[in-house]
C-alpha positions as a Markdown table, in Angstrom:
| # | Residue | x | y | z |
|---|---|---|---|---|
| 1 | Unk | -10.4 | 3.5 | -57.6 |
| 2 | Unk | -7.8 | 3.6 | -60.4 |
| 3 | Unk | -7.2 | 7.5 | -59.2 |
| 4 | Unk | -6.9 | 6.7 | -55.5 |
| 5 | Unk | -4.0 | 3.4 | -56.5 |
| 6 | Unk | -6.6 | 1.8 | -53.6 |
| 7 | Unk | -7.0 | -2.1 | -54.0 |
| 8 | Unk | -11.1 | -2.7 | -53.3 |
| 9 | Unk | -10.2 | -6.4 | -51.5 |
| 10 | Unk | -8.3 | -4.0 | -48.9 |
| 11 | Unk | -11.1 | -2.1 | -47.8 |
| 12 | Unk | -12.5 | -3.4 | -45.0 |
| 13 | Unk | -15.0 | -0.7 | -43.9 |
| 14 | Unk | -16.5 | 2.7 | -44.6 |
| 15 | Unk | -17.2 | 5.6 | -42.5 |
| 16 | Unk | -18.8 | 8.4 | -43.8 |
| 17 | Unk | -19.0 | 11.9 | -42.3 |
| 18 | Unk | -21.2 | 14.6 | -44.0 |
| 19 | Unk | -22.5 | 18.3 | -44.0 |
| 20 | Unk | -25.1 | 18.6 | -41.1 |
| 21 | Unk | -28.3 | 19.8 | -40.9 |
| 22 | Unk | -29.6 | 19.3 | -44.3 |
| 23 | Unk | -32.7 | 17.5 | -45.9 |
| 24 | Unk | -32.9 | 14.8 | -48.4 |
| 25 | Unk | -36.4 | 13.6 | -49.1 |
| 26 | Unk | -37.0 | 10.5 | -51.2 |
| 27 | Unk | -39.9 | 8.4 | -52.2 |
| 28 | Unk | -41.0 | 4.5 | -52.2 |
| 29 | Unk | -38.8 | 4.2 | -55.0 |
| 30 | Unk | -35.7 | 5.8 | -52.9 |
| 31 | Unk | -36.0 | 8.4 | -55.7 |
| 32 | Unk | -35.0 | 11.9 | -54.3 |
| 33 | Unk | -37.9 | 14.1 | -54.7 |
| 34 | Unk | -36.7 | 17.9 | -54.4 |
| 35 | Unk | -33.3 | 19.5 | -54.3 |
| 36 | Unk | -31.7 | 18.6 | -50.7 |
| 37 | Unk | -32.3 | 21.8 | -48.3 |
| 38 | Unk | -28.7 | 22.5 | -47.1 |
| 39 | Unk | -27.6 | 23.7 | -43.3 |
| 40 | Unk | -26.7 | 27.1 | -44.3 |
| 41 | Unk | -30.6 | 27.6 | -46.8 |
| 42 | Unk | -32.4 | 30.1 | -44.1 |
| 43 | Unk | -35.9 | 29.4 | -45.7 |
| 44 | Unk | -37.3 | 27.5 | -42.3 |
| 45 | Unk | -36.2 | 30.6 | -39.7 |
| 46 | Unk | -39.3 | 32.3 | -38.8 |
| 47 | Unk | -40.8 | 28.4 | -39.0 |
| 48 | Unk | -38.4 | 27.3 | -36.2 |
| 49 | Unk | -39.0 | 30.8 | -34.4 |
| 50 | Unk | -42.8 | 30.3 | -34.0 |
| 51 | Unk | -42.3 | 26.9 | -33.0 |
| 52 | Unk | -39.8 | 27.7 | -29.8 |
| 53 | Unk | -42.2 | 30.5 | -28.7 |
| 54 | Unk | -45.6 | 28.2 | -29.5 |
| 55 | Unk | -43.9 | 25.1 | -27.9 |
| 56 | Unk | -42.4 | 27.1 | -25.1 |
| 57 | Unk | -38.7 | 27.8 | -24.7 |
| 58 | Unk | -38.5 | 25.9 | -21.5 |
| 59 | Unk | -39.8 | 22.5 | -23.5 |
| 60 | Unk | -37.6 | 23.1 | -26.3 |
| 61 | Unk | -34.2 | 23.5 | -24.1 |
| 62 | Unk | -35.0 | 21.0 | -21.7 |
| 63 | Unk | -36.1 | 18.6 | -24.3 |
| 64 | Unk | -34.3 | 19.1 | -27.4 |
| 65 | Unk | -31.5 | 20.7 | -25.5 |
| 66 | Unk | -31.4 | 23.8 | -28.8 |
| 67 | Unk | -34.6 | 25.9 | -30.6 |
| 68 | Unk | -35.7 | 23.7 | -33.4 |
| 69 | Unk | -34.4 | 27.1 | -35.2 |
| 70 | Unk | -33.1 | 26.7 | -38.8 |
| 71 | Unk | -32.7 | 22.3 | -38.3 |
| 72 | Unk | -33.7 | 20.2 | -40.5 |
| 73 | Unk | -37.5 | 19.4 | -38.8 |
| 74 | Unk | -38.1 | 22.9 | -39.4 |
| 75 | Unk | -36.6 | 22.4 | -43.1 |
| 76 | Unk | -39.2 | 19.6 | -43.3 |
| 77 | Unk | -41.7 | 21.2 | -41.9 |
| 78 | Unk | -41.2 | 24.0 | -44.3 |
| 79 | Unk | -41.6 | 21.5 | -47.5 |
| 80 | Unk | -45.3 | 20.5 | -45.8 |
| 81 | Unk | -46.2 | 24.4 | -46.0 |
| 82 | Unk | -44.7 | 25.2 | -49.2 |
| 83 | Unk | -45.0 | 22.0 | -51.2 |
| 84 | Unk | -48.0 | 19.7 | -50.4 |
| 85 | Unk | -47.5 | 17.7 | -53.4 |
| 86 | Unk | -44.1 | 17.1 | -52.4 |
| 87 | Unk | -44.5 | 16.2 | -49.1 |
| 88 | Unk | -47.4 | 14.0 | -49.3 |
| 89 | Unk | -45.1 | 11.4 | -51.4 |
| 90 | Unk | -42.2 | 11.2 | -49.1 |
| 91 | Unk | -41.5 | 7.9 | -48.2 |
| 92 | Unk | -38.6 | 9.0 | -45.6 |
| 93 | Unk | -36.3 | 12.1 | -44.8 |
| 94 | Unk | -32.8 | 11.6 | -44.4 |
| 95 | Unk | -29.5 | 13.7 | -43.4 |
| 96 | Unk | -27.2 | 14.2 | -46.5 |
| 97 | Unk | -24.8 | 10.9 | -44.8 |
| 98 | Unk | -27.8 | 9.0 | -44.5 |
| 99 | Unk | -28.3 | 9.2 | -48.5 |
| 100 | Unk | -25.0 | 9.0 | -49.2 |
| 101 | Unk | -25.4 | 5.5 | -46.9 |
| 102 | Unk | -28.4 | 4.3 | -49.3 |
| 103 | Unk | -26.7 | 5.0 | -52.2 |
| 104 | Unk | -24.4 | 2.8 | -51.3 |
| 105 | Unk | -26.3 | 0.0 | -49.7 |
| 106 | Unk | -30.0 | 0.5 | -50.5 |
| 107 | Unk | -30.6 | 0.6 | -47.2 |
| 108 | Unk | -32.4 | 3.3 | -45.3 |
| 109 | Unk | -31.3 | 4.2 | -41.7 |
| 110 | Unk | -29.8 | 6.7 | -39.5 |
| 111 | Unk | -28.0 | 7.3 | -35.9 |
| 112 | Unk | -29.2 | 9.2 | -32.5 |
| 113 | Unk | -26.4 | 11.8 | -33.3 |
| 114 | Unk | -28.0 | 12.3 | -36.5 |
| 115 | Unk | -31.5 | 12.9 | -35.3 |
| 116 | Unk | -30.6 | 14.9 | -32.7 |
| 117 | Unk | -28.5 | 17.7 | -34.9 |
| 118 | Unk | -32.2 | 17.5 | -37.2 |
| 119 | Unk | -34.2 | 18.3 | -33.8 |
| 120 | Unk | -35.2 | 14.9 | -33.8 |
| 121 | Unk | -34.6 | 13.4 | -30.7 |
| 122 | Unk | -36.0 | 14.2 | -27.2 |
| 123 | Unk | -33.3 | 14.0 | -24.7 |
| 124 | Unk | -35.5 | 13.9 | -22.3 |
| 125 | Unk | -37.4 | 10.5 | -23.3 |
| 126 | Unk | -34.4 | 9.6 | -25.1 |
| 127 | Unk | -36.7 | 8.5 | -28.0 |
| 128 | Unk | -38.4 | 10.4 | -31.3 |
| 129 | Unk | -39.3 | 14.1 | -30.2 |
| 130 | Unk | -43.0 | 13.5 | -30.5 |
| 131 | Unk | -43.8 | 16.8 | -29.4 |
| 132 | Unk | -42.0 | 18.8 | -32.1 |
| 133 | Unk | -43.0 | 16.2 | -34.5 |
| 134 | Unk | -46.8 | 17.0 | -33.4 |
| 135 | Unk | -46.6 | 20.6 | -33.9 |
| 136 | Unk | -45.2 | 20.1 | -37.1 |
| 137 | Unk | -47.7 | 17.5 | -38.2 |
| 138 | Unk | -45.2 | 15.2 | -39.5 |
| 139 | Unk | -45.5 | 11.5 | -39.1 |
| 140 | Unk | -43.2 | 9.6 | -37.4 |
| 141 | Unk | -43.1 | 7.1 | -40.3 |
| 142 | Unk | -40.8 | 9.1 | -42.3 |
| 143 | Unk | -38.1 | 8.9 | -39.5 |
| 144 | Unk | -35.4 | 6.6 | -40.9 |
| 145 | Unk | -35.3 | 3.4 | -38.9 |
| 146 | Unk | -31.9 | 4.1 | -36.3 |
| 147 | Unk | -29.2 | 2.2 | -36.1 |
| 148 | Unk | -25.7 | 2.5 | -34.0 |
| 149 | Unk | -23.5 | 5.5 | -34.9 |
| 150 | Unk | -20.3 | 2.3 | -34.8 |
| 151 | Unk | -21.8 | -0.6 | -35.9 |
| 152 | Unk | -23.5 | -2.0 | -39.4 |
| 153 | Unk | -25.5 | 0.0 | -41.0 |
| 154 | Unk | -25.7 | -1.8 | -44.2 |
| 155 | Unk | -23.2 | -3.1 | -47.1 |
| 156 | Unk | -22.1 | -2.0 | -50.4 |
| 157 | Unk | -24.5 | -3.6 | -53.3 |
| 158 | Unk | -23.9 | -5.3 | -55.9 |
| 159 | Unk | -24.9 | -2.1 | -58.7 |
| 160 | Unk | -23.1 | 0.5 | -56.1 |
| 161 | Unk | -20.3 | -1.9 | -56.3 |
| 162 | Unk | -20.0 | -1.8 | -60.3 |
| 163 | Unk | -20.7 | 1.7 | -60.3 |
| 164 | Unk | -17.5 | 2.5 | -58.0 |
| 165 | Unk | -15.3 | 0.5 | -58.9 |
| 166 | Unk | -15.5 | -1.3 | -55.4 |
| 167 | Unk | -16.4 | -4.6 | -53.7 |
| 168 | Unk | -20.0 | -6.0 | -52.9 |
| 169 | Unk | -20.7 | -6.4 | -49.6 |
| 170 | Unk | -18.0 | -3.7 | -47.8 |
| 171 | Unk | -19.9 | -2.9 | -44.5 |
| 172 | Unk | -20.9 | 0.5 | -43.9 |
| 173 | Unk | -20.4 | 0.8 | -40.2 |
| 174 | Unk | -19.9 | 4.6 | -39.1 |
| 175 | Unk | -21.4 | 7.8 | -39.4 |
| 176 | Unk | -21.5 | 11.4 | -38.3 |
| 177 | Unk | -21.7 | 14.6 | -38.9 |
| 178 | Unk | -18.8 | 16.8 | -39.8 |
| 179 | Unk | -18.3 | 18.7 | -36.9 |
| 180 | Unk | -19.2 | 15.7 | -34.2 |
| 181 | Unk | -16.6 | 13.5 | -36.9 |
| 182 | Unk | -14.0 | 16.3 | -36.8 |
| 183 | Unk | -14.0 | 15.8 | -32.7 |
| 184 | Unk | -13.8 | 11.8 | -33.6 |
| 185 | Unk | -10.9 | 12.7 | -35.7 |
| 186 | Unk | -9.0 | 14.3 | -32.8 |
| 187 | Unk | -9.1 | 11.5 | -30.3 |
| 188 | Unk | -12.3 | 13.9 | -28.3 |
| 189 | Unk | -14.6 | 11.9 | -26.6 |
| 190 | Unk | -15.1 | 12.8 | -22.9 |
| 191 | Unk | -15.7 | 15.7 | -20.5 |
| 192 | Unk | -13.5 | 18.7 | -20.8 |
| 193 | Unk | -12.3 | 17.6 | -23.8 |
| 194 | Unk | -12.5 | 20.1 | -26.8 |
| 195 | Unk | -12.1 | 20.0 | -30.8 |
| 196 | Unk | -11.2 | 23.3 | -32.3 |
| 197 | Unk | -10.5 | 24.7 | -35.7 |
| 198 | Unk | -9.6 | 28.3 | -36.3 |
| 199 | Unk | -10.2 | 29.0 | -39.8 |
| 200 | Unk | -12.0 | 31.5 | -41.7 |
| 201 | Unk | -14.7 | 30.9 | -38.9 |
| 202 | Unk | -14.3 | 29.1 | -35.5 |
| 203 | Unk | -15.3 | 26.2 | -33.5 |
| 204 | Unk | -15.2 | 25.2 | -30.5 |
| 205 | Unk | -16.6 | 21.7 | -29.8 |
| 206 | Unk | -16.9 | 20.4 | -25.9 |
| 207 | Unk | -18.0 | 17.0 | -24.4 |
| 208 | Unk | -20.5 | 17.5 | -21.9 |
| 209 | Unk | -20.9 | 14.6 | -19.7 |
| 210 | Unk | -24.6 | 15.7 | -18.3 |
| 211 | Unk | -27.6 | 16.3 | -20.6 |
| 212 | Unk | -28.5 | 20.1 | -20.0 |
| 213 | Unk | -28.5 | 23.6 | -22.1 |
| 214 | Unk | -27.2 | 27.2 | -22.1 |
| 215 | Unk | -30.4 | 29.1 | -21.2 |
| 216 | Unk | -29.9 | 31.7 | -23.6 |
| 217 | Unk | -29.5 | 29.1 | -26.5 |
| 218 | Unk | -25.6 | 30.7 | -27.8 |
| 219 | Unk | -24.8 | 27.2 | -28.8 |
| 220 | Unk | -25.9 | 24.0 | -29.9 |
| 221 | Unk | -26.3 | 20.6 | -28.2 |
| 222 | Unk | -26.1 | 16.8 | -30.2 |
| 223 | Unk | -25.5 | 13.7 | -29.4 |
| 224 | Unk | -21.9 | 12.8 | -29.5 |
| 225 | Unk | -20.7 | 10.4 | -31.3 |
| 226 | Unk | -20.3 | 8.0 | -28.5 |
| 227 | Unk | -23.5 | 9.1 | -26.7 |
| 228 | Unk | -25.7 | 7.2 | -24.6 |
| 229 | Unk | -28.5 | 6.8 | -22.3 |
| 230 | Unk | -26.8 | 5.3 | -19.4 |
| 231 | Unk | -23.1 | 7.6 | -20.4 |
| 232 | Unk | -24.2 | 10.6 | -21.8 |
| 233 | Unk | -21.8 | 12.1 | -24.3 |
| 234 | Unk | -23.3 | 15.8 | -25.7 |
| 235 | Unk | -21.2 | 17.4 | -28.2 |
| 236 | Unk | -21.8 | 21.2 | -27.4 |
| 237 | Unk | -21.1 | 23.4 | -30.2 |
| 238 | Unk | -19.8 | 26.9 | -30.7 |
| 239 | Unk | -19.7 | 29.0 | -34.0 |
| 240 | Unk | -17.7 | 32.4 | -33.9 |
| 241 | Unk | -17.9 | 33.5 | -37.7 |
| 242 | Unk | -14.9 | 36.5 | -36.6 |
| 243 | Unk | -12.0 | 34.4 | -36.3 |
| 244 | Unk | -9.1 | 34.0 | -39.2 |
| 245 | Unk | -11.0 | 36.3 | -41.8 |
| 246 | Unk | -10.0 | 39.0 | -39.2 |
| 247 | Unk | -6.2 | 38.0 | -39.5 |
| 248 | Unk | -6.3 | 38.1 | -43.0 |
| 249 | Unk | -7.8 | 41.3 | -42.9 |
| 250 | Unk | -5.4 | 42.7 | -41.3 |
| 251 | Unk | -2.5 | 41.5 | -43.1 |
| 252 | Unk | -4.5 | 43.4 | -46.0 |
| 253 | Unk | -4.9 | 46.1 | -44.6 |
| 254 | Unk | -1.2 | 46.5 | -42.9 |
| 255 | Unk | 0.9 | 44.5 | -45.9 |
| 256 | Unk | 1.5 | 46.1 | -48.6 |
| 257 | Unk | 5.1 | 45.6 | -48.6 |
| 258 | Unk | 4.2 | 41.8 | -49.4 |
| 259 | Unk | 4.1 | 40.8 | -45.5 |
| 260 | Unk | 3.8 | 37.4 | -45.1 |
| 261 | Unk | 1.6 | 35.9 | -41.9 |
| 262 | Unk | 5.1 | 34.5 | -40.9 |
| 263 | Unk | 6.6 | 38.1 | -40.5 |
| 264 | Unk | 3.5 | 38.9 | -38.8 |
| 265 | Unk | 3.7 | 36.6 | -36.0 |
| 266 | Unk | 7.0 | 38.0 | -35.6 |
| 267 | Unk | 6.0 | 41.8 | -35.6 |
| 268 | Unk | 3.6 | 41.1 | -32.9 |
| 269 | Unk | 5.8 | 39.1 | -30.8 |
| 270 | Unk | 7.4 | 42.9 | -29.9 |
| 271 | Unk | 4.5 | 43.6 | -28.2 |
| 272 | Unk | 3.7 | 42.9 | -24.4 |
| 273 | Unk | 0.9 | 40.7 | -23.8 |
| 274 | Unk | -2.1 | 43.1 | -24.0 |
| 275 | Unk | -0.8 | 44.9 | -27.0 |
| 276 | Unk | -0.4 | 47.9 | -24.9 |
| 277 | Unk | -4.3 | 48.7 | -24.6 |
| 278 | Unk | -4.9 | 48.3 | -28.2 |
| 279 | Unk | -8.5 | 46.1 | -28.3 |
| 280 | Unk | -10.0 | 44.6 | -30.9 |
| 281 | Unk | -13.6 | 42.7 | -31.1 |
| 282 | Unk | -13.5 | 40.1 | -34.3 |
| 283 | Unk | -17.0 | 40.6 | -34.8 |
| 284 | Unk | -17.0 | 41.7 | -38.4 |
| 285 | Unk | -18.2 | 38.8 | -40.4 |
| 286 | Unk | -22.4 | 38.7 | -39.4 |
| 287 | Unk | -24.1 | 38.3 | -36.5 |
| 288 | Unk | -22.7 | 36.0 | -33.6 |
| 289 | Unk | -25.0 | 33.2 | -32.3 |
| 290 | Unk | -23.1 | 33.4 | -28.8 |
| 291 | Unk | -24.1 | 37.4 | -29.0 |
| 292 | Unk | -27.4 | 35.9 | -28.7 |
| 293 | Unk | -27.3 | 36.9 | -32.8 |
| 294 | Unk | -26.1 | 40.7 | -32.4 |
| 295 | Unk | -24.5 | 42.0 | -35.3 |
| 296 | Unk | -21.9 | 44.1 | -33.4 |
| 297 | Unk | -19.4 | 44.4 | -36.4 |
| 298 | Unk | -15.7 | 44.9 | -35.9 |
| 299 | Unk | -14.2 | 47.2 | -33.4 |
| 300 | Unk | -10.6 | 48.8 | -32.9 |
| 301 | Unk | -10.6 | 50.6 | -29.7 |
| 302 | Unk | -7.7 | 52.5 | -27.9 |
| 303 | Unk | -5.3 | 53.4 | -30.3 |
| 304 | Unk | -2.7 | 56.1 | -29.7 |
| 305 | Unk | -1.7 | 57.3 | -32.7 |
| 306 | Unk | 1.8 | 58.2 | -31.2 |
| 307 | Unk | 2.4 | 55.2 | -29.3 |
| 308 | Unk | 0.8 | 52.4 | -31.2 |
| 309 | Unk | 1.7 | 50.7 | -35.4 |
| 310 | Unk | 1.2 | 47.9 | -37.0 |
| 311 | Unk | 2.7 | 45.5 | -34.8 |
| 312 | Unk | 0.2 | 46.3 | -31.7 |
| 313 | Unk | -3.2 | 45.6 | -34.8 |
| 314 | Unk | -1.8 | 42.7 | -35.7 |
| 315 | Unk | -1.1 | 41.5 | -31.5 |
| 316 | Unk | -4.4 | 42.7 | -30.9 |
| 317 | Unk | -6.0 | 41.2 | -33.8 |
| 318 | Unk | -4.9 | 37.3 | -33.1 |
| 319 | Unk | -5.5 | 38.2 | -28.7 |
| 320 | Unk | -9.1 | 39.8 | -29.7 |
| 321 | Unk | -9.8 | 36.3 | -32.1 |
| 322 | Unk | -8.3 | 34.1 | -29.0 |
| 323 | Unk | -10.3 | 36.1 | -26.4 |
| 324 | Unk | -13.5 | 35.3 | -28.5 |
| 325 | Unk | -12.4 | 31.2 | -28.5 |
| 326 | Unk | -12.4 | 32.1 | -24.3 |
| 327 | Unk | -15.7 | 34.3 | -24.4 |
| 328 | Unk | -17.5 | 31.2 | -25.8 |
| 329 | Unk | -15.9 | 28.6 | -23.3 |
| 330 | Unk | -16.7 | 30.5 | -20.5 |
| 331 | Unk | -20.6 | 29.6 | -21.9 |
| 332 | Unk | -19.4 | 26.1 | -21.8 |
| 333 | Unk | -18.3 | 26.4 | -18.7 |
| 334 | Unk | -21.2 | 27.3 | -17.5 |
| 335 | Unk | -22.8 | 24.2 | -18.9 |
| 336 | Unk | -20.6 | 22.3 | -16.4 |
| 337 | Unk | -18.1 | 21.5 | -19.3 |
| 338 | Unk | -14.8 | 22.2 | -17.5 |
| 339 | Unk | -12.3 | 22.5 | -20.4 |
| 340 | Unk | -8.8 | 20.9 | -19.4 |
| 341 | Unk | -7.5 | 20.3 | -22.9 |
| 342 | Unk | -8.1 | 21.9 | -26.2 |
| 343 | Unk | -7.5 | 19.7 | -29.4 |
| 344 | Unk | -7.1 | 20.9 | -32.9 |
| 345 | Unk | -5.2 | 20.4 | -36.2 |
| 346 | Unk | -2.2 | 21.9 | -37.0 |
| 347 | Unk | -3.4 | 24.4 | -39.2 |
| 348 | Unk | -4.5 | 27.7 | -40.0 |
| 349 | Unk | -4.7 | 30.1 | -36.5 |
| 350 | Unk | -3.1 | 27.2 | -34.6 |
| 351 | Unk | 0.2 | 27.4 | -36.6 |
| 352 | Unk | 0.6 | 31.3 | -34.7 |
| 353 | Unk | 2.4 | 31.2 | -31.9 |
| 354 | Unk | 0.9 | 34.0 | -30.5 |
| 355 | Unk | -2.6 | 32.3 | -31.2 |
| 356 | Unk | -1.5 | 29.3 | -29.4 |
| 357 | Unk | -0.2 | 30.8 | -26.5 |
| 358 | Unk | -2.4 | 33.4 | -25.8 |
| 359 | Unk | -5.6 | 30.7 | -25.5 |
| 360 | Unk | -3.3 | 28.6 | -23.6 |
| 361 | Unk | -2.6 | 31.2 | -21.3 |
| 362 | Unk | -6.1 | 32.9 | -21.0 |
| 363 | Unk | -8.0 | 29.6 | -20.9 |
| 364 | Unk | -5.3 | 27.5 | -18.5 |
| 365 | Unk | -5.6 | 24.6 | -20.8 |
| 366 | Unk | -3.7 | 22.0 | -22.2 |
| 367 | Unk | -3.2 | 22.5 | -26.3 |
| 368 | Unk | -2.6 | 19.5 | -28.1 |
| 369 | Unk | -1.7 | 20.1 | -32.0 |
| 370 | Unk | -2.5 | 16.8 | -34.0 |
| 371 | Unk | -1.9 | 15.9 | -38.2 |
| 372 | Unk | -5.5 | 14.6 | -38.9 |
| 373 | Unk | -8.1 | 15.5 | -40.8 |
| 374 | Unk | -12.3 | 14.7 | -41.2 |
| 375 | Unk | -11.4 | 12.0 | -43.7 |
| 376 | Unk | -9.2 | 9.8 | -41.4 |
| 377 | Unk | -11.6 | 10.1 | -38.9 |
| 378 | Unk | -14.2 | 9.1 | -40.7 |
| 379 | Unk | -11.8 | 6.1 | -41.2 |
| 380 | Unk | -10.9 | 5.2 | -38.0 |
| 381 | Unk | -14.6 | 5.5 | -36.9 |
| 382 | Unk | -15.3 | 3.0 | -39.9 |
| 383 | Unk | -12.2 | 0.7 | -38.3 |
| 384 | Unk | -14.3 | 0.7 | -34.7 |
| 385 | Unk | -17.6 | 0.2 | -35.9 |
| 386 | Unk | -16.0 | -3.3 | -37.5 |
| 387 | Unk | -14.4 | -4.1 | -34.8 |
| 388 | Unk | -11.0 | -3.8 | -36.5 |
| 389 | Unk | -10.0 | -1.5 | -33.8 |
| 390 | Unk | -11.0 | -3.2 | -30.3 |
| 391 | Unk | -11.5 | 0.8 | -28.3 |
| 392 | Unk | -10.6 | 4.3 | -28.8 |
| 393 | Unk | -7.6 | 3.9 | -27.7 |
| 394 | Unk | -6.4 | 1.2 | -30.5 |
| 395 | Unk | -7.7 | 3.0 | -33.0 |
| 396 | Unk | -6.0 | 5.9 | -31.8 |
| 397 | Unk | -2.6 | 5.2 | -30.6 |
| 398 | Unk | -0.9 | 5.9 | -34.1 |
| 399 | Unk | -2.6 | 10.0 | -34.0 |
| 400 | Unk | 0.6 | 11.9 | -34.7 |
| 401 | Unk | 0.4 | 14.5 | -31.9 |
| 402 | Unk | 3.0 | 17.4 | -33.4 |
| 403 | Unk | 3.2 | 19.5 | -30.5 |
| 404 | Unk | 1.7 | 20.4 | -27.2 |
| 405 | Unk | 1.2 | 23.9 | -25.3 |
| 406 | Unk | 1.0 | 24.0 | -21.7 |
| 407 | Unk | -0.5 | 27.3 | -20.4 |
| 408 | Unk | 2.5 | 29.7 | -18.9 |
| 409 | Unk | 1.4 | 30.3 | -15.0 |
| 410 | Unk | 3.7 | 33.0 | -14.8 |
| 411 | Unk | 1.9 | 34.9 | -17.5 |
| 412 | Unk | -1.6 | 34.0 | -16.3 |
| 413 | Unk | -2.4 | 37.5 | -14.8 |
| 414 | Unk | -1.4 | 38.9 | -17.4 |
| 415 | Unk | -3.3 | 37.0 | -20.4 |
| 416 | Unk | -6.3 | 37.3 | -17.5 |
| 417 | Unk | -6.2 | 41.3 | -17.4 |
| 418 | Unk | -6.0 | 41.7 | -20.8 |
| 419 | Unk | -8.8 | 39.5 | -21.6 |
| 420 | Unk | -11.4 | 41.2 | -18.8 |
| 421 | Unk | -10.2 | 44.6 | -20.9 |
| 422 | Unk | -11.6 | 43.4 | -23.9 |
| 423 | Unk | -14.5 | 41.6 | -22.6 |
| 424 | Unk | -15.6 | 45.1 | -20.7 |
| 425 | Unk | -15.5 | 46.6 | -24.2 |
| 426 | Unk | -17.4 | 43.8 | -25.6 |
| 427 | Unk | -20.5 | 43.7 | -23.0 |
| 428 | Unk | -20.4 | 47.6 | -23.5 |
| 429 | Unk | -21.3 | 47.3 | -26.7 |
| 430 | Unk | -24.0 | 44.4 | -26.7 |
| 431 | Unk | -25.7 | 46.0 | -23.4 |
């Protein structure tokens, strides 16, 4: 507390937001017994694998919306293969935010969003998913007892109090994962809304309105933050690992003079929309979950070596990462997401013009740039479950919204064209 300059009697709530997917097991005691199982640990793969094609793919879509895959069930269920010992003393499993929570409190709980991102929750019944939990042959008495996603979930206690330099009895009254917070953070919370970020990776994160699922399984489906059973409110999330780390390849690979991602945005500004033929596919960074997991690798396609330099790479690079962004909304689409506005931070891909205007243009959406982060929504979540923000729209209406994009109509056949070039070259490849 001395660090942050934060007086304790001024906090009045705390939201907490966390790394999905992982696996923190703890005994009677509340004593953690193993290491926690992280989202990106592969161990439980072939585990989830055999359990969509023993359950049946048409009871895992339809009733936990995603394959129980690499989640944490399959983490779990893991542990009760590998380590019997372990798992016959586990008093409850918990997300990493629904430790953090306990620490804090000594209270166990979690949320609906939470289970759902674990495979826990059958959309279906809207209760436990009983069925995976069967095949697994774990026992629904390790399931954290659930609580509301904005609400009380517990209070600070006395020895977490002393030990943070905080006040007893804070309420603890928001949660979420990082990605469905991230969307919090941006003001998303309804259809056709979408949270982006266009780092090293991307994502694209849509509301869906109605429960269903992409039949081929190129995305995954949670509870959103303000899901439920009478207004259903799925986060739908897609992961393109080619997106920025393309970029800055590039700039490697065509700077040596020291050119800075400024001047590069400016070099490919020269170029017509289309960058003259020259195509690129971002796919260089692993295998692509909305390629239904092809590892395609990177591709530069069409280059005339008499016509074509650096500037037309560098276009084609930030048009082939934008036409990726569109590639995976068209999937949304298809889930009956209709995608009228696109929300992200003003940062990394989003600070390109180039970037901004060509998904604005290929998609026909709305691009609203916003100075936020994961922290302060985690915060303003925190202000709504205590009722210190009365709605969304309180708690919102200081968001600094730096700049918005409208999609140019004029250029719309243009960005279109240039986007069903590179897509023929992309279903070439993953025929």
């Amino acid at each position: 507390m001395d660090e942050s300059k934060a007086d304790p009697a001024d906090i009045r709530s705390i939201g907490i937001s966390y790394q999905m997917h992982g696996l923190v097991c703890v005994d009677k005691n509340k004593q953690v017994l193993r290491p926690s199982i992280i989202w990106c640990d592969s161990r439980a793969v072939e585990i989830g694998q055999k359990a969509f094609n023993d359950l049946g793919e048409n009871y895992c879509l339809s009733h936990l919306l995603n394959s129980p895959g690499n989640f944490t069930a399959s983490k779990l269920a893991w542990v009760k293969q590998n380590e019997p010992e372990v798992f016959d003393r586990i008093y409850k499993i918990m997300l990493p935010g629904d430790y953090i929570a306990m620490r804090l409190s000594g209270e166990i709980c979690t949320t609906v969003s939470g289970l759902s991102e674990g495979m826990f929750w059958d959309f279906q019944q809207n209760a436990l998913a009983n069925g995976l939990l069967d095949y697994y042959g774990i026992d629904v008495s390790l399931i954290a007892d659930i609580k509301p996603t904005f609400g009380l979930q517990g209070e600070v206690s006395n020895a977490a109090a002393t030990e943070l330099g905080l006040k007893a009895g804070i309420p603890i009254t928001y949660r979420a994962g990082d990605q469905p917070n991230n969307a919090l953070s941006l003001n998303v919370f309804n259809p056709g809304e979408i949270a982006s970020t266009a780092g090293t990776s991307g994502v694209v994160y849509g509301v869906n309105g109605q429960i269903n699922y992409d039949p081929k399984s190129r995305v995954n489906t949670f509870a959103h933050v303000n899901h439920t059973t009478n207004n259903p409110r799925l986060g739908v999330l897609l992961c393109i690992n080619g997106t920025g780390i393309l970029n800055s390849w590039i700039r490697k690979m065509v700077g040596a003079d020291g050119l800075s991602y400024a001047a590069m945005n400016e070099l490919a500004s020269q170029v017509a929309i289309g960058s003259e033929g020259v195509c690129i596919l971002p796919f260089g960074n692993g295998s692509e979950r909305m390629l239904e997991n092809k590892e395609t690798g990177c591709s530069l396609l069409n280059v005339n070596f008499n016509r074509h330099d650096r500037r037309h790479l560098i276009r084609a690079a930030q048009e082939g990462i934008v036409f990726s962004f569109k590639y995976g909304i068209d999937i949304m689409e298809g889930m009956g997401i209709p995608v009228k506005k696109i929300h992200a931070g003003h940062a990394n891909m989003f600070l390109s013009p180039i970037f901004r205007d060509t998904l604005a243009g290929v998609t026909g959406a709305t691009i609203e740039l916003y100075d936020t982060d994961g922290a302060a929504g985690a915060a303003r979540g925190g202000g709504l479950g205590a009722g210190f923000y009365q709605n969304t729209e309180e708690a919102f209406s200081n968001l600094e919204r730096i700049a918005v994009i409208e999609p140019d109509t004029s250029k719309a056949e243009q960005y279109q064209a240039a986007y069903e070039n590179w897509k023929q070259e992309l279903e070439h490849r993953i025929q």
